[in-house]
GURO-349164 format. One record per residue (C-alpha): residue number from 1; x negated, y negated, z negated. Coordinates in Angstrom, 1 decimal. Layout:
<mikes>
<mike nr="NUM" px="X" py="Y" pz="Z"/>
...
</mikes>
This chain:
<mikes>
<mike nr="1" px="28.4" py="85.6" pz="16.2"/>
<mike nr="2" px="25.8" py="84.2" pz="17.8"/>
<mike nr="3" px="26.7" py="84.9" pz="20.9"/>
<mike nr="4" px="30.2" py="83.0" pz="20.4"/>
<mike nr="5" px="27.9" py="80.2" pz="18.5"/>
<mike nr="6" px="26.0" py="79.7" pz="22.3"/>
<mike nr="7" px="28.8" py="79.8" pz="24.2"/>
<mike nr="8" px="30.2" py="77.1" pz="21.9"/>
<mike nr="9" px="27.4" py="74.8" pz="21.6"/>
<mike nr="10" px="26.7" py="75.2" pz="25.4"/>
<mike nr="11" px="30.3" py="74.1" pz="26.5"/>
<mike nr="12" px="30.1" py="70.9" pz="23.9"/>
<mike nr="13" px="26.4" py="70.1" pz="25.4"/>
<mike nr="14" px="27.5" py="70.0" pz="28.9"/>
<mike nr="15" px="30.8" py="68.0" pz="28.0"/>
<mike nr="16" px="28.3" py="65.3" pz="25.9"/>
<mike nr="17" px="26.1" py="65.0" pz="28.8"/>
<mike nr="18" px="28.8" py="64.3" pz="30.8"/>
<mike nr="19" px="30.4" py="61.6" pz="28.3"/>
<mike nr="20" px="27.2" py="60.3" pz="27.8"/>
<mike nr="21" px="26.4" py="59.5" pz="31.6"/>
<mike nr="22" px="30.1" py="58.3" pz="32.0"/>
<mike nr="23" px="29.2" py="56.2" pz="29.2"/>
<mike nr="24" px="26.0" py="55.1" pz="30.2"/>
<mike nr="25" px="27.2" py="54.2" pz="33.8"/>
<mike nr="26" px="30.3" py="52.3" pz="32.0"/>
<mike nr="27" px="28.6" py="50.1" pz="30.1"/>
<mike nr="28" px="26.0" py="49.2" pz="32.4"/>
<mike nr="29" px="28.4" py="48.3" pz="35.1"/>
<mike nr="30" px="30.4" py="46.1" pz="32.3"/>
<mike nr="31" px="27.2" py="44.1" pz="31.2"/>
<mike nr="32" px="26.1" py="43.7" pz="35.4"/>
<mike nr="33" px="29.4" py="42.1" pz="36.3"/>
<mike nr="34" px="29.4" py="40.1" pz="32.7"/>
<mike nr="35" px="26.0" py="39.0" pz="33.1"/>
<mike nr="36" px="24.6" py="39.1" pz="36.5"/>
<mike nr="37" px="26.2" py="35.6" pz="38.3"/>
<mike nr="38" px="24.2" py="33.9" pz="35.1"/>
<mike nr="39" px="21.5" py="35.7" pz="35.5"/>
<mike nr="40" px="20.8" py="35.0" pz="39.0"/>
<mike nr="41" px="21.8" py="31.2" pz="38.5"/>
<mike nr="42" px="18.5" py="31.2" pz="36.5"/>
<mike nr="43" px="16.1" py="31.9" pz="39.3"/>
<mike nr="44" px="15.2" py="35.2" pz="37.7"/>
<mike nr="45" px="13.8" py="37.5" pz="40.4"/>
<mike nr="46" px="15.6" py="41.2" pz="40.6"/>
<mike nr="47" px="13.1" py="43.7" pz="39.2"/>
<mike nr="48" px="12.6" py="41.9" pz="36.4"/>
<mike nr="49" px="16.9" py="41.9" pz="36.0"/>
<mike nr="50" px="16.8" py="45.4" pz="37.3"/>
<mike nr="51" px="14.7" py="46.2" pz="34.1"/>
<mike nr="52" px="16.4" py="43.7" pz="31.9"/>
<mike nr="53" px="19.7" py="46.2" pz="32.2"/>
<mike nr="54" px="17.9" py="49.2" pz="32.0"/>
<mike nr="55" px="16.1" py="48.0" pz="28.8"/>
<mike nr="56" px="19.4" py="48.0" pz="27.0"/>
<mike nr="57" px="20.6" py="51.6" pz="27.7"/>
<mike nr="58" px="18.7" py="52.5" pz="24.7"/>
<mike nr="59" px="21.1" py="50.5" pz="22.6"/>
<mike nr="60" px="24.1" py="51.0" pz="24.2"/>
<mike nr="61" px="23.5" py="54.7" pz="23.4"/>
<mike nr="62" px="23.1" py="54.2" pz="19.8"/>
<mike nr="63" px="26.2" py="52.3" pz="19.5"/>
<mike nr="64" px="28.0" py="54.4" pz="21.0"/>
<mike nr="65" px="26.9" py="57.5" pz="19.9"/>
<mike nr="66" px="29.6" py="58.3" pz="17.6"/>
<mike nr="67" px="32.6" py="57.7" pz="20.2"/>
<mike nr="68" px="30.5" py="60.1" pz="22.8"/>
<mike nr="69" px="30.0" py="62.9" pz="19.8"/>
<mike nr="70" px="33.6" py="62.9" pz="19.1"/>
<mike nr="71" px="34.9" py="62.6" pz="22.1"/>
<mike nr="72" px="33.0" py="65.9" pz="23.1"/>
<mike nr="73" px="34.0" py="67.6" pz="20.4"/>
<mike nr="74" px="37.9" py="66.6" pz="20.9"/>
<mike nr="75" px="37.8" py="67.7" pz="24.5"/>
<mike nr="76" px="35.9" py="70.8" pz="23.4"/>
<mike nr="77" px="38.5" py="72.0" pz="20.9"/>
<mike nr="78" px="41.3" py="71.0" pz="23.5"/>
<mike nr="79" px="39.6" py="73.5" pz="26.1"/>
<mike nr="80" px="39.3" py="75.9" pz="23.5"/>
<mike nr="81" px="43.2" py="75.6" pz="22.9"/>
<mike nr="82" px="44.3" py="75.1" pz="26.5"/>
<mike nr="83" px="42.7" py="78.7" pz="27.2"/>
<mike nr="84" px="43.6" py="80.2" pz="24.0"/>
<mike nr="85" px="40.0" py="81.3" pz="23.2"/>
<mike nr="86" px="40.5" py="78.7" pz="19.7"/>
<mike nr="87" px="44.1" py="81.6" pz="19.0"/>
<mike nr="88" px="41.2" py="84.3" pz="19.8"/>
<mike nr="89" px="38.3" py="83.6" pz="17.8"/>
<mike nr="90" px="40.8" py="82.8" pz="14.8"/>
<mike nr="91" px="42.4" py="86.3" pz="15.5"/>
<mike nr="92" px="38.8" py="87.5" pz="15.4"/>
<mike nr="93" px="38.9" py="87.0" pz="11.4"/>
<mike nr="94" px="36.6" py="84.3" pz="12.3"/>
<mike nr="95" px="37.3" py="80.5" pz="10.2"/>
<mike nr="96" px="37.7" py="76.9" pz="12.0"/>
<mike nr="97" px="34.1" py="76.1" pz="9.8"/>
<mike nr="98" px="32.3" py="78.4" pz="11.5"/>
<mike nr="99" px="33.4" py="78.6" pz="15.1"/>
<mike nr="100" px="32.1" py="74.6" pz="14.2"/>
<mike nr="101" px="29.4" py="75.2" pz="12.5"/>
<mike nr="102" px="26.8" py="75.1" pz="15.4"/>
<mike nr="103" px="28.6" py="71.6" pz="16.3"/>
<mike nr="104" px="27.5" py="70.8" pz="12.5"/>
<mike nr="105" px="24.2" py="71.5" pz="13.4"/>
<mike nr="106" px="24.1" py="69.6" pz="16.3"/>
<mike nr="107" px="25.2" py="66.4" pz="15.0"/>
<mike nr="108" px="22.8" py="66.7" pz="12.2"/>
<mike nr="109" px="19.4" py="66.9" pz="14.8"/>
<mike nr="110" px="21.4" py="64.5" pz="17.2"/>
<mike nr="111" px="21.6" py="62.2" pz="13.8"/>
<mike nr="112" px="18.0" py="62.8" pz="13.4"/>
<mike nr="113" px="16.9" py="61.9" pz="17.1"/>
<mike nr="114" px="19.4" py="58.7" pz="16.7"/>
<mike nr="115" px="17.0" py="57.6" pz="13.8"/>
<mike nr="116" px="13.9" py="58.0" pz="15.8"/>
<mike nr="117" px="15.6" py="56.5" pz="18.9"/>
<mike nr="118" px="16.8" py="53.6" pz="16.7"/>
<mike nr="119" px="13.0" py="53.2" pz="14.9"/>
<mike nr="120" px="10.6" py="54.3" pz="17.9"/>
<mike nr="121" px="12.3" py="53.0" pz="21.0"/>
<mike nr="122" px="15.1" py="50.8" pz="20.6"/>
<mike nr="123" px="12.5" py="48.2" pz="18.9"/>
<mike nr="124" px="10.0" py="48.4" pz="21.8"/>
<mike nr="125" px="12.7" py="48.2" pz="24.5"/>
<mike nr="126" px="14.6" py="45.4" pz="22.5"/>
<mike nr="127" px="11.8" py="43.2" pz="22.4"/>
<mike nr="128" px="10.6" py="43.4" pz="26.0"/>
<mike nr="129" px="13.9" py="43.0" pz="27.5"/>
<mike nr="130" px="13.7" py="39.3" pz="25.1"/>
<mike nr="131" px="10.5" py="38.8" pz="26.5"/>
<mike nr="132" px="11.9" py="39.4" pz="30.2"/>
<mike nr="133" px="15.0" py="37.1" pz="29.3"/>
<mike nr="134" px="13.5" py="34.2" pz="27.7"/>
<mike nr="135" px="10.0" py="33.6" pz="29.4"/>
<mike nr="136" px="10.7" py="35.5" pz="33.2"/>
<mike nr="137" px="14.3" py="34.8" pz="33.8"/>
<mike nr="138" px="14.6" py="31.4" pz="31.7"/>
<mike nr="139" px="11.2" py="30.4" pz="31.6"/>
<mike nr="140" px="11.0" py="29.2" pz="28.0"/>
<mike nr="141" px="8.3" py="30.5" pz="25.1"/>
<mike nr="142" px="9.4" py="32.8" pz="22.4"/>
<mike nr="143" px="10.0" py="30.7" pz="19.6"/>
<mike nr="144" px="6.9" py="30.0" pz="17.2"/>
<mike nr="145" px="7.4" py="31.1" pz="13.8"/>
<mike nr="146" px="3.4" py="30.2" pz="13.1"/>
<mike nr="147" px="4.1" py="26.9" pz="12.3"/>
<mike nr="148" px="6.2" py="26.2" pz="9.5"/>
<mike nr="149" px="6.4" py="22.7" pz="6.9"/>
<mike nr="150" px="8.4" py="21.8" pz="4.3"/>
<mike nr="151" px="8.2" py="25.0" pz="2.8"/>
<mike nr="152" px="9.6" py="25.9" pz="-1.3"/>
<mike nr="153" px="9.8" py="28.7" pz="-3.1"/>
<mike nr="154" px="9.2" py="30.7" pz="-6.6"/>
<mike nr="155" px="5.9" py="32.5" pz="-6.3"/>
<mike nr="156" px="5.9" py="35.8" pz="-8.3"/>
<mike nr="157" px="3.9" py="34.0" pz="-11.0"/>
<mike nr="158" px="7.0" py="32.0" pz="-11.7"/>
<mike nr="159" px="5.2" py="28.9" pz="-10.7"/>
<mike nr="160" px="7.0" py="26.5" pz="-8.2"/>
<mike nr="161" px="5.3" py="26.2" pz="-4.8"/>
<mike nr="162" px="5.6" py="23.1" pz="-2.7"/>
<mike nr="163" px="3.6" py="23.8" pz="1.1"/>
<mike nr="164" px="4.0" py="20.4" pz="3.3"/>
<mike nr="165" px="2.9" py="22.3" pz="6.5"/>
<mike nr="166" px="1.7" py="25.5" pz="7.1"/>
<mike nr="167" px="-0.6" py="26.2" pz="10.2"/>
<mike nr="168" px="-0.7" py="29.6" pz="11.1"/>
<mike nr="169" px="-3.0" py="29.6" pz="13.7"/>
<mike nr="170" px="-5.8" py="28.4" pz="11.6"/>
<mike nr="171" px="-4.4" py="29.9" pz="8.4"/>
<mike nr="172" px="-4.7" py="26.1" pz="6.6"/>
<mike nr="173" px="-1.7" py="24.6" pz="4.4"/>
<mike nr="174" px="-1.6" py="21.3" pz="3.6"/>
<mike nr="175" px="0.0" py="19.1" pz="1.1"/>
<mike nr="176" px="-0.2" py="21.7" pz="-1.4"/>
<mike nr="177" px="1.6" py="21.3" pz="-5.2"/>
<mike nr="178" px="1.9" py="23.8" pz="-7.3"/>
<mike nr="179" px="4.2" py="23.2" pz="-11.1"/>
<mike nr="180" px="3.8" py="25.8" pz="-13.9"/>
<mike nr="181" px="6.3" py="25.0" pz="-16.6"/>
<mike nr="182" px="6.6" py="26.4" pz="-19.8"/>
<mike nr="183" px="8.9" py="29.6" pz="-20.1"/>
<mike nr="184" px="10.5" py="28.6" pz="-23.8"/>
<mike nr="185" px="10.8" py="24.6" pz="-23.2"/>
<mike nr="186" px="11.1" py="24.3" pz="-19.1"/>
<mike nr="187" px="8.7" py="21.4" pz="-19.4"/>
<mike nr="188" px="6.0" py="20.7" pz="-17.1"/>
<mike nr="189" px="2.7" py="22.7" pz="-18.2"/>
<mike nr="190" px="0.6" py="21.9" pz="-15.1"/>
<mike nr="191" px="0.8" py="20.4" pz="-11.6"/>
<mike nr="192" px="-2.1" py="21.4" pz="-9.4"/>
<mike nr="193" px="-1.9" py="19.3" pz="-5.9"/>
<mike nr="194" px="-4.1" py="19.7" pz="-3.0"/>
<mike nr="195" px="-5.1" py="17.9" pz="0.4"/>
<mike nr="196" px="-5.4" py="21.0" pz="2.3"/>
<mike nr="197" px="-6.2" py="24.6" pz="1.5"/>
<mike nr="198" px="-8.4" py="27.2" pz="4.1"/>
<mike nr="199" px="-8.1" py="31.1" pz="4.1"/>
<mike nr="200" px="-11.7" py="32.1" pz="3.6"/>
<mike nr="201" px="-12.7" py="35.6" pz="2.5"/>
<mike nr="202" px="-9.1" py="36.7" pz="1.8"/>
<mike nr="203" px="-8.5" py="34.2" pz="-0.5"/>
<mike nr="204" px="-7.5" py="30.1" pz="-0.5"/>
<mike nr="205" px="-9.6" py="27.4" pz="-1.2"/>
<mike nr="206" px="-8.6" py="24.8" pz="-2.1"/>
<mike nr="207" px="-9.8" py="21.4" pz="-1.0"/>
<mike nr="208" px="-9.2" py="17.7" pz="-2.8"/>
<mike nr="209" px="-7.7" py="19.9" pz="-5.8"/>
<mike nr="210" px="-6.6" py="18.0" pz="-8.7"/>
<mike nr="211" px="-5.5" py="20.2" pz="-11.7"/>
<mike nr="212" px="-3.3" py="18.1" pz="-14.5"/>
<mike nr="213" px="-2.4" py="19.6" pz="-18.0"/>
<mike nr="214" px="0.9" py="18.9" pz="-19.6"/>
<mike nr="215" px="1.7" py="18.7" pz="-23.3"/>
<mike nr="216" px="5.4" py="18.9" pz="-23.9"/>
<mike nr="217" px="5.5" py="17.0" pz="-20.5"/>
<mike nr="218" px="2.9" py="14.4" pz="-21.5"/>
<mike nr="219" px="-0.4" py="14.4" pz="-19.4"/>
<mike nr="220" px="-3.6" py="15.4" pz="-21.6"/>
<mike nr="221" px="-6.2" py="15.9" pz="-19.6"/>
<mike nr="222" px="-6.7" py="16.6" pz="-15.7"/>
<mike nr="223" px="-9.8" py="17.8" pz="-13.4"/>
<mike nr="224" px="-10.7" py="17.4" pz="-9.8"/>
<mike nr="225" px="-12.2" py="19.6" pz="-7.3"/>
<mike nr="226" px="-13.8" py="19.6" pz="-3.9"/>
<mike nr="227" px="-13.4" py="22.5" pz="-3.4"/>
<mike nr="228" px="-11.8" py="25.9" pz="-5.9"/>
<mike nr="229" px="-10.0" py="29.0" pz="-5.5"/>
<mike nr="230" px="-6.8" py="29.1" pz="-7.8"/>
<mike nr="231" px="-7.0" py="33.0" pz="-8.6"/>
<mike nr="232" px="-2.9" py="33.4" pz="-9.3"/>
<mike nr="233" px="-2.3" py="32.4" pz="-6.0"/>
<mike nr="234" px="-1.3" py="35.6" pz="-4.3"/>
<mike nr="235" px="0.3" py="34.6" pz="-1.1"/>
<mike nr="236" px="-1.9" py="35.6" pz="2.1"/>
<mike nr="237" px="-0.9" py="33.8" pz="5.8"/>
<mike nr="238" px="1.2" py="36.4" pz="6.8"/>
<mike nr="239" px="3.7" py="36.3" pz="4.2"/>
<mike nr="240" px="4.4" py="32.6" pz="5.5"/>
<mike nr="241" px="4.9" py="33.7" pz="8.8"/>
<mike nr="242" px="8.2" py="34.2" pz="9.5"/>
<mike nr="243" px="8.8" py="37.0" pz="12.2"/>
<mike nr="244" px="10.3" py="35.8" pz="15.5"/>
<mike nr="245" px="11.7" py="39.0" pz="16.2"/>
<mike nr="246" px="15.2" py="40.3" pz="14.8"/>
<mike nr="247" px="15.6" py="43.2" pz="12.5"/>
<mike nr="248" px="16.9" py="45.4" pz="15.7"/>
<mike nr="249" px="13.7" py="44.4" pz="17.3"/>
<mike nr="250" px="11.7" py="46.1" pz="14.2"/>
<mike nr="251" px="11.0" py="49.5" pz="13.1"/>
<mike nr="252" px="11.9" py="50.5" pz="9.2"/>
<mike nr="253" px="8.4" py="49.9" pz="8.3"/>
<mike nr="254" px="8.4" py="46.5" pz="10.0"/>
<mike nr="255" px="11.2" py="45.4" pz="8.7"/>
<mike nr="256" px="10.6" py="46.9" pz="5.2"/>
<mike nr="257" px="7.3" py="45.1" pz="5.1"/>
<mike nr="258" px="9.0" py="41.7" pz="6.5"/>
<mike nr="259" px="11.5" py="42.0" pz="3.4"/>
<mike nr="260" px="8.3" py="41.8" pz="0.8"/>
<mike nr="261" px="7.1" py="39.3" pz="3.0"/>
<mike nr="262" px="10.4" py="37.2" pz="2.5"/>
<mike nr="263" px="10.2" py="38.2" pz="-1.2"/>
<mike nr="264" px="6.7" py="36.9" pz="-2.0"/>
<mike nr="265" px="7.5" py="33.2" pz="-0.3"/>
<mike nr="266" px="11.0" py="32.9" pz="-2.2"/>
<mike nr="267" px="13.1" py="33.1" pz="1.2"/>
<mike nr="268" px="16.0" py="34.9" pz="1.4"/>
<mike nr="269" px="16.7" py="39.1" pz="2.5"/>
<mike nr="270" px="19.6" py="40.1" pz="1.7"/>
<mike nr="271" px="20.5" py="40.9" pz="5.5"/>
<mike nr="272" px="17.3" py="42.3" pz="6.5"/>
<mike nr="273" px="18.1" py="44.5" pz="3.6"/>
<mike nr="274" px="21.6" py="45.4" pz="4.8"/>
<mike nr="275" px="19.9" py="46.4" pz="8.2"/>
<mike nr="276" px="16.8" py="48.1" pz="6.7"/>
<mike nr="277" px="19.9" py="50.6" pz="5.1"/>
<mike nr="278" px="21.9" py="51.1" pz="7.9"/>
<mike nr="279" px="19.0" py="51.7" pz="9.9"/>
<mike nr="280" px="19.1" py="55.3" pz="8.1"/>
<mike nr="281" px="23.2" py="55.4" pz="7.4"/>
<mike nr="282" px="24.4" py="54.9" pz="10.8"/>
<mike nr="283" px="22.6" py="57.9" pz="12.8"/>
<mike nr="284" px="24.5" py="60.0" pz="10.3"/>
<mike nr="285" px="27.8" py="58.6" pz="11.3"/>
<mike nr="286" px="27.2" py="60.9" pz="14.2"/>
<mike nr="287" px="27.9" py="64.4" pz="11.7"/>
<mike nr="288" px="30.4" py="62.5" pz="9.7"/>
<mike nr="289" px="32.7" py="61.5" pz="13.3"/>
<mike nr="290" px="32.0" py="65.0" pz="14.6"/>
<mike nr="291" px="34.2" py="66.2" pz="11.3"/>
<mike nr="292" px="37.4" py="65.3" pz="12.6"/>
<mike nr="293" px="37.1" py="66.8" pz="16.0"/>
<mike nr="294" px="37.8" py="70.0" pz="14.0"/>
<mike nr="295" px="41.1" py="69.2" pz="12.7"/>
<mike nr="296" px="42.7" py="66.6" pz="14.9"/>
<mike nr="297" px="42.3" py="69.3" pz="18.1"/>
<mike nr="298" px="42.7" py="73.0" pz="15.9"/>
<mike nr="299" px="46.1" py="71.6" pz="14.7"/>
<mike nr="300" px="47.9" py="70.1" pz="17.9"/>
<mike nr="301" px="49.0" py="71.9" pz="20.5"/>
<mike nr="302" px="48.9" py="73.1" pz="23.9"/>
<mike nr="303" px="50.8" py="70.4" pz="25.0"/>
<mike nr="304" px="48.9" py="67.4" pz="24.1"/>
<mike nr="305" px="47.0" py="65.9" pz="27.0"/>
<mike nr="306" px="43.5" py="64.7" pz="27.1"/>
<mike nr="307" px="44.7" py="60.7" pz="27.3"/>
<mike nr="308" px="46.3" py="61.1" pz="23.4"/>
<mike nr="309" px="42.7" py="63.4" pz="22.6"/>
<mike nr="310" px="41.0" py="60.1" pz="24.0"/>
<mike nr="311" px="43.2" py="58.0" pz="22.0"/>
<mike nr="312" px="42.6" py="59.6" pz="18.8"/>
<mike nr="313" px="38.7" py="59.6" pz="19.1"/>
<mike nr="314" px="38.7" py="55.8" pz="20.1"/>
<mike nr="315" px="41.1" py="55.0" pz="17.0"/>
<mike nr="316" px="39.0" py="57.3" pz="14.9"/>
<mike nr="317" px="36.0" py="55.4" pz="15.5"/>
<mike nr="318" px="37.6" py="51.9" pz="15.6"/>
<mike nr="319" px="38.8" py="52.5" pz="12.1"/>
<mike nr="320" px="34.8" py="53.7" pz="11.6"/>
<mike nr="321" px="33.3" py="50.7" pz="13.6"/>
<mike nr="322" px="35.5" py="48.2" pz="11.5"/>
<mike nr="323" px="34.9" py="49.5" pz="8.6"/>
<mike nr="324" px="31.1" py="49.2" pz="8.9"/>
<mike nr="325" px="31.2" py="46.0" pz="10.3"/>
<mike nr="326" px="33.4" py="44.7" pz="7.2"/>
<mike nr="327" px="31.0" py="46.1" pz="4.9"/>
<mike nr="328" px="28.3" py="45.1" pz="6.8"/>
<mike nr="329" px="29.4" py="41.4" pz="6.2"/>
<mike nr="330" px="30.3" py="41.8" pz="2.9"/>
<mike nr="331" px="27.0" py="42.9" pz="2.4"/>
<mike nr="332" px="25.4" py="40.0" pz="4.0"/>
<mike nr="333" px="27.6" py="37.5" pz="1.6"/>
<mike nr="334" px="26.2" py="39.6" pz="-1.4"/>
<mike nr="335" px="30.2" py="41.0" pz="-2.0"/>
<mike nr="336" px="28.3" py="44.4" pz="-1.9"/>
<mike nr="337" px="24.7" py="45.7" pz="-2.5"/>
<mike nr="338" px="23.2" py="46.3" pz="0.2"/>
<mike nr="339" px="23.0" py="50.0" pz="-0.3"/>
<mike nr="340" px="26.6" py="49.9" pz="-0.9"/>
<mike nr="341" px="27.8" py="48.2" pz="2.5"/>
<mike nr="342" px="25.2" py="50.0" pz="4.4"/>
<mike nr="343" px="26.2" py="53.5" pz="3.0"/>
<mike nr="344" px="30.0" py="52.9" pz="1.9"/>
<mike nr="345" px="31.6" py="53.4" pz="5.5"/>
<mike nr="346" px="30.1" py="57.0" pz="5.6"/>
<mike nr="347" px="30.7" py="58.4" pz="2.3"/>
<mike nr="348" px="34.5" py="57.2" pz="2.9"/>
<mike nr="349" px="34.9" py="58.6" pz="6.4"/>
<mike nr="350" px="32.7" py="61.8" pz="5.1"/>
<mike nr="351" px="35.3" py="62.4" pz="1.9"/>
<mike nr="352" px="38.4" py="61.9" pz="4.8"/>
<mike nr="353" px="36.4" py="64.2" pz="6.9"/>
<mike nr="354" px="35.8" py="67.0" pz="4.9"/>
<mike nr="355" px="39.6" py="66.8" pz="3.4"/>
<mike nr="356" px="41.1" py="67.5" pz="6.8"/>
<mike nr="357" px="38.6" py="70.0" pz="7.3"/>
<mike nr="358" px="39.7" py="72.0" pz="4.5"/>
<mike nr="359" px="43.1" py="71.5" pz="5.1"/>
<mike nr="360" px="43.1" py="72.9" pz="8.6"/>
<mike nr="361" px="41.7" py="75.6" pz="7.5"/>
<mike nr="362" px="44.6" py="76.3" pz="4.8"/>
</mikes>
């Protein structure tokens, strides 16, 4: 067996790498034609566009993963028909699961090298090729999320934060108000406002600082400060720093981090959430796809050419894509947790998967 296992994973390697140049070459030329004129038209010189187009191999791959894993494993099993080594093998006493099995195996370590890819190098090479777009071929500054004003949220103290402008380059907020009300009644318990506040020894002092007491919303009594620290305030400069880089720019940590970031300051997460899951659920939709190689190929014959094999795997994965992308957006309008929409899609295609593996075997 394990001689029939190497012959089999060997042909389906060679047939990916194959697919996965064709691919790579594909989409490359695609984007060049697409975006190339424009390119040019913005004075931007040609090695740093030469490396703008290289930069997004990385996610072209990862998109398109799925279609190149089973597309190799269609025009595997239709080799292994055409030459009736499929009618031998099952002659052998030996089931369609485990002539597959080492394809199983594969998709599960290429699923586990798409996660790395996706956390360890698609971040890196997404955010230089937006560095080479926007300041080398367009000549404008990344935008700058360092300077925020006008910003409201519920702290996790439950008090209501008011920051006029936030200056993160100096870590100093100004135009500070701060409202505790009282969790029975609603009404006002105590305002504290502020001129300005500095981030000194990891914590904020407060400058100007007027505290005001509230008795069922009357006044009774109010102190000022030159300068205090308001202990309860747990908020440090980062967390008001929203990141200029998009959650495919970020590894899971980053982004995982950025969520409590976005939690902390009362701003919303609910898509960097949805991306933080399918950062780990799509990689696996490589095994899942690679499941229905096994009985769209074992169960046709002969006859069929390769154009109908390519048809199938590109409706296959069209029905995948689709359905990820629909979850995906109903996971963004909060329709669906975002553990749901991220994961949904794969435990659906999985379930159809394993159904027509079993029958095929019948």
């Amino acid at each position: 067996m394990r001689l029939l296992d190497k012959y089999i994973l060997w042909e389906y390697i060679k047939i990916f790498l194959i697919i996965l140049f064709s691919f790579s070459v594909l989409f490359l030329v695609v984007d060049i034609s697409d975006r190339l004129p424009r390119l040019l038209n913005k004075g931007g010189e040609m090695g740093d566009i030469i490396l703008y187009f290289l930069l997004r191999i990385p996610y072209l791959v990862l998109l398109s993963s799925p279609v190149m894993v089973l597309l190799s494993g269609l025009f595997l099993m239709n080799n292994l028909s055409k030459y009736s080594e499929s009618v031998a093998i099952r002659g052998a006493g030996i089931s369609i699961l485990r002539m597959v099995t080492p394809l199983i195996w594969f998709g599960f370590i290429f699923s586990i090298f798409i996660m790395f890819m996706s956390d360890l190098v698609l971040p890196k090479a997404e955010e230089y090729r937006n560095y080479i777009y926007k300041e080398k071929i367009k000549h404008q500054k990344i935008e700058d999320k360092k300077m925020r004003s006008h910003i409201h949220y519920l702290g996790s103290d439950k008090n209501l934060y008011y920051i006029g402008f936030f200056d993160g380059y100096r870590n100093d907020l100004k135009t500070i108000d701060i409202t505790t009300f009282h969790p029975e009644t609603g009404k006002i318990k105590r305002k504290i406002t502020a001129t300005r506040a500095s981030w000194e020894d990891e914590k904020w002092v407060f400058h100007n600082c007027y505290i005001r007491n509230f008795e069922n919303g009357i006044p009774t009594g109010m102190e000022h400060f030159d300068d205090t620290i308001i202990e309860e305030v747990d908020v440090t400069p980062l967390d008001f720093i929203k990141s200029a880089k998009k959650p495919i720019s970020m590894n899971f940590f980053e982004l995982r981090e950025y969520i409590e970031r976005l939690k902390k300051v009362g701003e919303k997460f609910t898509k960097e959430l949805v991306e933080l899951n399918l950062k780990v659920s799509f990689p696996f939709a490589n095994l899942i796809i690679l499941l229905f190689s096994v009985p769209l190929v074992s169960t046709s014959s002969r006859s069929k050419g390769r154009g109908l094999i390519f048809g199938m795997g590109l409706l296959v994965c069209f029905l995948y894509l689709s359905t990820l992308r629909i979850c995906q957006s109903l996971g963004y309008n909060e329709v669906l947790s975002p553990m749901v929409a991220a994961w949904l899609p794969n435990v659906v295609f999985a379930a159809i998967g394993i159904f027509f593996v079993i029958k095929a075997e019948v």
